[in-house]
C-alpha positions in Angstrom: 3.6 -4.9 -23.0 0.6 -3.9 -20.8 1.4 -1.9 -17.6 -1.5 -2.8 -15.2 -2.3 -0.3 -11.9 -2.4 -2.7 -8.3 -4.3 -2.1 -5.4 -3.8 -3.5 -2.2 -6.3 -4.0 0.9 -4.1 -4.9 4.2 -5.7 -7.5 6.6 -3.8 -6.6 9.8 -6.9 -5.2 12.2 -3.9 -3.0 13.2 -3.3 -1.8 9.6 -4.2 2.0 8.7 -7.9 1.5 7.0 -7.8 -2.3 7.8 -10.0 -4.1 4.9 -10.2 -0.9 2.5 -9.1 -1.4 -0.7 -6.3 1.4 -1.8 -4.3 1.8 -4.8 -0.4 1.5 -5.0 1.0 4.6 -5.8 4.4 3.3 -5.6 7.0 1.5 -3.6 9.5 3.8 -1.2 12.0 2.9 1.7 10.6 4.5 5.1 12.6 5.1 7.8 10.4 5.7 11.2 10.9 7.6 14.1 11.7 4.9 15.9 13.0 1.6 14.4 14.9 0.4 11.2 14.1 1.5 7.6 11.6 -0.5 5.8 10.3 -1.0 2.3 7.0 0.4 2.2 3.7 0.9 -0.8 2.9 4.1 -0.9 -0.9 4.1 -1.0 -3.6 6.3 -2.0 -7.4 5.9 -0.8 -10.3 6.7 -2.8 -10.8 10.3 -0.4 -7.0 10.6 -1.4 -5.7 10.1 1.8 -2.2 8.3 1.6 -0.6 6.3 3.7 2.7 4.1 3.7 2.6 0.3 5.0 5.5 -2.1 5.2 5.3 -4.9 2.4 5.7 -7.7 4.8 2.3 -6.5 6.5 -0.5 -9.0 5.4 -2.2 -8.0 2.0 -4.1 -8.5 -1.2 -2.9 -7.3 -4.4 -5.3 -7.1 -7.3 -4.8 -5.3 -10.9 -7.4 -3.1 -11.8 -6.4 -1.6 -15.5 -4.1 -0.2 -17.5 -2.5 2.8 -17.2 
């Protein structure tokens, strides 16, 4: 079995880093300020900035290796 990393790239112009390709560093339940808890990816950018979007938010996924 081959384990393969994922990134994702959110389309949402109201999407942290709209367009940018990040990769998934996992997959956590958020709970916000203000609102319900939500199943979130936990992403990291390529400056290492992280960032946590909900799952329903409009995305790509792509595999880009092992690892």
């Amino acid at each position: 079995m081959k384990v393969l990393s994922i990134q994702a790239r959110f389309t949402n112009s109201h999407s942290f880093r709209s367009g940018e390709w990040a990769d998934v560093v996992g997959v956590v339940m958020v709970k916000p300020e203000i609102g319900e808890p939500r199943i979130c990816y936990h992403l990291r950018f390529e400056d290492g900035t992280c960032d946590y979007t909900p799952t329903t938010e409009k995305h790509d996924i792509r595999s880009v290796g092992v690892v």
